[in-house]
N, C-alpha and C positions, 0 to 999 in steps of 0.2 A: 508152155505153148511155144515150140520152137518155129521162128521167122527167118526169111531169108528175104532179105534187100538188096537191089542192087541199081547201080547208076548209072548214065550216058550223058555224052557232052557232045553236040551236033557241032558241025562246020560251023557255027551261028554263035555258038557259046550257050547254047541255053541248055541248063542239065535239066534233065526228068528221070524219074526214076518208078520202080516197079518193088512190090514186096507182097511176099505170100507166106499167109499161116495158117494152122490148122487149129480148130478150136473142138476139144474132145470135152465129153462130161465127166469123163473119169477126173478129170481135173476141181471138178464144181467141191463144193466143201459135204460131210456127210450129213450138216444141218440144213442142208436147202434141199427143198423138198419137191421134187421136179418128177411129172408124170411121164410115160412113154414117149409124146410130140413133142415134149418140152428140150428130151435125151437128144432125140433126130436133130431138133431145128440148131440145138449144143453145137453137134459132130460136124462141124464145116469146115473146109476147106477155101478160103479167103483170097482172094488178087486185089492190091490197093495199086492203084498206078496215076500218073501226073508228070507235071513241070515242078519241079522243087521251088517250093516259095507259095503256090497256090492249091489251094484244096483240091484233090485226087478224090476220083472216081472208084466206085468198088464194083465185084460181082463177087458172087459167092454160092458154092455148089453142097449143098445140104444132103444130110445124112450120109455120110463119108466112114468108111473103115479107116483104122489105123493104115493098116495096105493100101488101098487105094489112095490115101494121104501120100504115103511114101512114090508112089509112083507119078502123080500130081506135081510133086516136089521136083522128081527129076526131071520131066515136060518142063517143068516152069523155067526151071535153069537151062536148060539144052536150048528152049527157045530164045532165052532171055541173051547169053551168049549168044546163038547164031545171029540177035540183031542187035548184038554191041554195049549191051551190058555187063557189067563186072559188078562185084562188090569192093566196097574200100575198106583196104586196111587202117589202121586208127593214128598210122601216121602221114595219112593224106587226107587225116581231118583235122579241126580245130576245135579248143577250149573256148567257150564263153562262159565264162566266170559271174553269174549274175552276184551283187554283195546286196544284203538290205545293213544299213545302221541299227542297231539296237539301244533300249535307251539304258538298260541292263547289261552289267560286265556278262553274265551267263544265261540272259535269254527266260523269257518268264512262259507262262501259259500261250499268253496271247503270240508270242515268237514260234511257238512250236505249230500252234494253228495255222500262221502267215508259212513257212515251212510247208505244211502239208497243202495247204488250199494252194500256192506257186508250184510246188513242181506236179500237181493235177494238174493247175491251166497250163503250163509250160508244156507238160509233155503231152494231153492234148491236141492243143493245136501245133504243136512242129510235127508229129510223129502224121498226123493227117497230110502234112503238107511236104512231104520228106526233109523235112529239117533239122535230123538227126534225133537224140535220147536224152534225158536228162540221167545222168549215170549216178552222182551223188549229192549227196552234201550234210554240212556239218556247221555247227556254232564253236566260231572263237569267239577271244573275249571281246563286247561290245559290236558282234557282227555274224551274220547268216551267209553260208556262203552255197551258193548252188551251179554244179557244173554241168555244163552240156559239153557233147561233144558234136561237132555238126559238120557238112561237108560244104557251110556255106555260111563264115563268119557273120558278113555283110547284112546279107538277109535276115538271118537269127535274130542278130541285134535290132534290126528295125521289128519283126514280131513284138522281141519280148516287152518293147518299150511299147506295143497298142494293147500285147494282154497284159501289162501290170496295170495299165488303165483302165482299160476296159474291167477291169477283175476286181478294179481297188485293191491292190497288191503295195499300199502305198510306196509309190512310185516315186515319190518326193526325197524317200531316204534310199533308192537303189543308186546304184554304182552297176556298171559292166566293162569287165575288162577279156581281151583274149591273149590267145598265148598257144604256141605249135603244139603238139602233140608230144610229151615227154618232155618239156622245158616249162613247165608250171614257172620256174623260176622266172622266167621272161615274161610274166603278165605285165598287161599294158593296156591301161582303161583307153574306153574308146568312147563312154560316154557313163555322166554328163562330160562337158567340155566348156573350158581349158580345165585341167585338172590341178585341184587344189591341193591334194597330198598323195603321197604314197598309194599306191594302190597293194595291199599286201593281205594273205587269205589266214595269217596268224596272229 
């Protein structure tokens, strides 16, 4: 499902931002078993738009061709440029580095579950609210480590610490640290706070 995102920063400081996808059934898997309106209601063509930080608006235009998708796409950006949008490259974002503790050198059942249920709520509610992707993550020893990348450290971090709560993500053994784009080495926890050790993703 190819997207296209892109942001503005007013005289004010306040970013918002706009993204558009196309959602085809040829996508769907060959076991889901979807009638001819089911096909239609698939094939859309999608606008998400907002102030980054807050839940964005949608509309969305059904039963769409692949072509007509392609042409949608280029409207979207022609307009989106003529009023001041771009897209950012990924080193005019930032790393938030979410860590949970584990009680396990290598992580049991129950770490691989915490794992999947966080970066659902995580990517979720940022990608709703433009607050960038959850791109990866992976277990070292005694710790889960999951990365975002986001155009809005500050904010991120205030999310992620209502949805590990809100989620029961226990939040008690998270750690968050961030770090530029390409300098992983320079993570640097931001919360909790004061920091008691090393913040380190191996």
């Amino acid at each position: 499902m190819p997207i296209v995102r892109m942001y503005r920063t007013n005289d004010k400081g306040i970013q918002s931002f706009r993204e558009a996808w196309y959602e085809d059934p040829a996508e769907v898997t060959e076991e889901d078993d979807l009638n001819e309106d089911a096909e239609a209601d698939l094939r859309q063509f999608v606008v998400n738009h907002g102030n980054v930080g807050h839940m964005s608006k949608t509309s969305e235009e059904k039963n769409v061709s692949a072509e007509r998708a392609e042409e949608l796409f280029a409207g979207f950006i022609e307009q989106s440029l003529e009023d001041g949008f771009r897209e950012l490259a990924p080193e005019e974002q930032t790393w938030v580095i979410v860590q949970f503790a584990l009680k396990t050198k290598e992580g049991t059942a129950r770490d691989q579950n915490l794992e999947m249920n966080a970066k659902r709520e995580f990517s979720n509610h940022l990608a709703w609210r433009g607050l960038g992707t959850v791109e990866s993550s992976d277990f070292a020893p005694w710790k889960l480590n999951i990365r975002i990348l986001t155009p809005d450290a500050a904010t991120t971090i205030g999310a992620i610490k209502t949805i590990s709560r809100d989620a029961k993500l226990d939040p008690t053994k998270m750690r968050i640290a961030v770090a530029p784009y390409g300098q992983l080495e320079n993570v640097k926890q931001r919360h909790p706070m004061p920091v008691r050790e090393p913040f380190t993703l191996d």
